[in-house]
DOZAKE-666348 format. One record per residue (C-alpha): x, y, z. Coordinates in nm, 2 decimals. Layout:
# residues N
+--------+--------+--------+
|      u |      v |      w |
+--------+--------+--------+
|      X |      Y |      Z |
...
+--------+--------+--------+
END
This chain:
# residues 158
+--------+--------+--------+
|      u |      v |      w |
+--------+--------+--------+
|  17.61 |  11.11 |  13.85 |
|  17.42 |  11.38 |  14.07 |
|  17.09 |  11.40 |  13.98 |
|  16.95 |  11.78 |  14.05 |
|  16.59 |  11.79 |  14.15 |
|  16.39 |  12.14 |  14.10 |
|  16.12 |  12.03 |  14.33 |
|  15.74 |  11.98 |  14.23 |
|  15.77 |  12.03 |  13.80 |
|  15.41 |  11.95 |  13.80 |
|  15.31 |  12.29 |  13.60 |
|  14.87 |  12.17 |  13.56 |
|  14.67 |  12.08 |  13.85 |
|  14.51 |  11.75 |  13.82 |
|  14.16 |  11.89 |  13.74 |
|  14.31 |  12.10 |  13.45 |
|  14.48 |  11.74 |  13.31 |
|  14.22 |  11.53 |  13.35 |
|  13.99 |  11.84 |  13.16 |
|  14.23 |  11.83 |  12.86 |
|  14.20 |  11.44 |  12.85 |
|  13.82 |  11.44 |  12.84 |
|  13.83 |  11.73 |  12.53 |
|  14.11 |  11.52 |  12.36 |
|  13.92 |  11.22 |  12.41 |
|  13.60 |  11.42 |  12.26 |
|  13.81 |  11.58 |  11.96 |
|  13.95 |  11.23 |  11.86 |
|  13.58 |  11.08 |  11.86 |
|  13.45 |  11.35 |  11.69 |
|  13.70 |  11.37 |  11.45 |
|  13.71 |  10.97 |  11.40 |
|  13.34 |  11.01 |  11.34 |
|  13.38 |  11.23 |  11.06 |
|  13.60 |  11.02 |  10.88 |
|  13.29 |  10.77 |  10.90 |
|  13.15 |  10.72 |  10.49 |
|  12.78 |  10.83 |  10.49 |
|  12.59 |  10.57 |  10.33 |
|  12.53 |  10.61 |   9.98 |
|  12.16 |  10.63 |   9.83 |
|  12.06 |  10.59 |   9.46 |
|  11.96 |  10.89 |   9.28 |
|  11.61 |  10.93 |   9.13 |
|  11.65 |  10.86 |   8.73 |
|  11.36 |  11.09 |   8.54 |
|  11.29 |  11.10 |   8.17 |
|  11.47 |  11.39 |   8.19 |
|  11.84 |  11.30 |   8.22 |
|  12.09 |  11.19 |   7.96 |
|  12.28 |  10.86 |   7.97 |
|  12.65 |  10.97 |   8.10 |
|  12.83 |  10.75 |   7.86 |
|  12.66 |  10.79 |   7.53 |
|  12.47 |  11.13 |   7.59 |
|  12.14 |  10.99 |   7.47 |
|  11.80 |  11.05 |   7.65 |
|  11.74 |  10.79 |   7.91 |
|  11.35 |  10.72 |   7.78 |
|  11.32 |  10.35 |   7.87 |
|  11.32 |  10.37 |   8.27 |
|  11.31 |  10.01 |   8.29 |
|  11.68 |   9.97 |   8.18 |
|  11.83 |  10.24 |   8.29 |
|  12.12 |  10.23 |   8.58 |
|  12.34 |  10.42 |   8.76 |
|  12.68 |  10.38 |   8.97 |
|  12.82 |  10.68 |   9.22 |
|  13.19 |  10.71 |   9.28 |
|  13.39 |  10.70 |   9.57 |
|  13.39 |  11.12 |   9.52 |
|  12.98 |  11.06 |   9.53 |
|  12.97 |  11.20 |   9.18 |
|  12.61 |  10.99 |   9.00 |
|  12.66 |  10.83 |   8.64 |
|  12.29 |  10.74 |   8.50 |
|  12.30 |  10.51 |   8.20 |
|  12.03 |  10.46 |   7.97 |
|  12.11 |  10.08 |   7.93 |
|  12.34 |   9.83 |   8.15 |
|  12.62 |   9.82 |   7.86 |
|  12.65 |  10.18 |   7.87 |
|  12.73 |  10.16 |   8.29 |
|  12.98 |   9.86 |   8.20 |
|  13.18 |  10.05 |   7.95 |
|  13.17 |  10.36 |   8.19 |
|  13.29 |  10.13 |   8.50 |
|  13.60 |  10.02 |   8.29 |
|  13.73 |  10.33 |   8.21 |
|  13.66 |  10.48 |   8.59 |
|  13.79 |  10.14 |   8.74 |
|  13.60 |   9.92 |   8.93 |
|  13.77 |  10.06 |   9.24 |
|  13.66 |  10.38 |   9.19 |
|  13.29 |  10.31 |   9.23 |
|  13.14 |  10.27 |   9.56 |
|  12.79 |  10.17 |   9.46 |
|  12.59 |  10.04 |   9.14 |
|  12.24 |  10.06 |   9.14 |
|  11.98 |   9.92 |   8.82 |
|  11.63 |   9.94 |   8.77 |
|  11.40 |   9.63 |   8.84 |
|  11.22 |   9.55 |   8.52 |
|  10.90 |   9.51 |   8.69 |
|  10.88 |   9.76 |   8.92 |
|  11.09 |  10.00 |   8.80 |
|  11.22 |  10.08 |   9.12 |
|  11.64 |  10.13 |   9.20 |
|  11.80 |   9.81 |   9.35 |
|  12.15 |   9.81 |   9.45 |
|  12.26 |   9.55 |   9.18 |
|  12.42 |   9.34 |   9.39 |
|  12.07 |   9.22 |   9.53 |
|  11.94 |   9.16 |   9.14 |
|  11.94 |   8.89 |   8.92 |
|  12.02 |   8.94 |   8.55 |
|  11.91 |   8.80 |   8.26 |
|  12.06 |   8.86 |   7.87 |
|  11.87 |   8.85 |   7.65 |
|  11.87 |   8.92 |   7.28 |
|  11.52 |   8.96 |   7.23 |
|  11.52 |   9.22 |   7.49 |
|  11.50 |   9.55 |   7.30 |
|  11.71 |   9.77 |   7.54 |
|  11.82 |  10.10 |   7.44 |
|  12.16 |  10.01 |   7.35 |
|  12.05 |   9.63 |   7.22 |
|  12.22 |   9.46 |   7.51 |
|  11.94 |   9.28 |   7.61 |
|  12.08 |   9.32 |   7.95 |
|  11.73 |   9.31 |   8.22 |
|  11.77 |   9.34 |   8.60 |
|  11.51 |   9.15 |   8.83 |
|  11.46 |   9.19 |   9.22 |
|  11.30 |   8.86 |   9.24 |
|  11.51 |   8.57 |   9.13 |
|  11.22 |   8.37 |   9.05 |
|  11.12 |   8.58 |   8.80 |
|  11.43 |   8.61 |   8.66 |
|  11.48 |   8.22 |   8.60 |
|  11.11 |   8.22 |   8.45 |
|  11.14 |   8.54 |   8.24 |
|  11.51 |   8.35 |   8.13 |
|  11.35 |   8.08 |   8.05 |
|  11.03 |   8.17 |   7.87 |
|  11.27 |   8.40 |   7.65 |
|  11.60 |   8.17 |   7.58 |
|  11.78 |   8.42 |   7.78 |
|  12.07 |   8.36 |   8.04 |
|  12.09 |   8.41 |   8.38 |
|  12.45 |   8.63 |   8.52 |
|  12.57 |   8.79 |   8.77 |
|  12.70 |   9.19 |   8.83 |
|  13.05 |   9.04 |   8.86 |
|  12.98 |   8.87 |   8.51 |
|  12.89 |   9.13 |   8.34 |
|  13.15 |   9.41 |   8.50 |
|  13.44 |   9.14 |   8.39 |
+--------+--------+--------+
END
C-alpha cells in the first residue's frame, strides 16, 4: 500500500499546545476541586426551633440533637429518640453528620466523639433517658451513680 504524505499536518505551534495543556490541566484541578465536600459544621440549636420529627419546642438544650444530610439540609431534635426515629426513615446513608449536645456543657459534639448513657431516671423530653457526655469519665460515673448504661451511636442508630 502507498502511503500519501501531505507534508507538515501540524496545524498549532508548539507554544499554542503546550498553552492549551497548562489551561486543561487548570480546568481539570479546578473542576476536581469543586467536586471536593466542604466540611460540615453543626448548626446552632436555640430555644427557638422545633424538634423536626415531633414538632414540639426544643426547650431542654441539654438533649437536644441534630444530624445534616448528604443535601446539607439540618434536622434539630428535641431528644436523641426523636433523631433515631428520623435517621431510620432518611436512611443511615443519607446522613453525613450527627451532632448531640454534651449534657454538661451544652455545647454540639459530633456524636461520634461522645459517650452515652440510658437512663430511665433521665427526664428527657421524649422520656428516653438518652444523655450524651464529651468526657467518658463522666459518663461511666454519671452511669453508675444513676443505674444507667453506657452505649454507643451505632447502638442506639441500630
Amino acid at each position: 500500500m502507498n502511503q500519501i504524505r501531505l507534508g507538515k499536518t501540524d496545524i498549532l505551534p508548539d507554544a499554542v499546545r503546550g498553552l492549551l495543556s497548562v489551561v486543561l490541566a487548570l480546568c481539570i484541578l479546578i473542576f476536581s476541586a469543586g467536586c471536593e465536600k466542604a466540611p460540615v459544621e453543626p448548626v446552632n440549636i436555640s430555644s427557638n426551633d422545633v424538634c423536626y420529627y415531633c414538632k414540639s419546642p426544643i426547650i431542654d438544650l441539654q438533649y437536644a440533637a441534630e444530624f445534616i444530610t448528604n443535601d446539607g439540609f439540618v434536622r434539630k431534635f428535641d431528644d436523641f429518640s426523636c433523631l433515631m426515629e428520623s435517621a431510620r426513615k432518611v436512611g443511615r446513608k443519607k446522613i453525613s453528620a450527627f451532632y448531640v449536645m454534651d449534657v454538661r456543657s451544652k455545647t454540639l459534639v459530633p456524636a461520634e466523639q461522645v459517650q452515652f448513657v440510658r437512663c430511665e431516671n433521665v427526664p428527657t423530653p421524649r422520656q428516653s433517658g438518652i444523655v450524651a457526655f464529651k468526657d467518658a469519665s463522666t459518663a461511666e460515673s454519671f452511669a453508675a451513680s444513676s443505674s444507667g448504661k453506657l452505649v454507643t451511636l451505632s447502638d442506639l442508630l441500630e
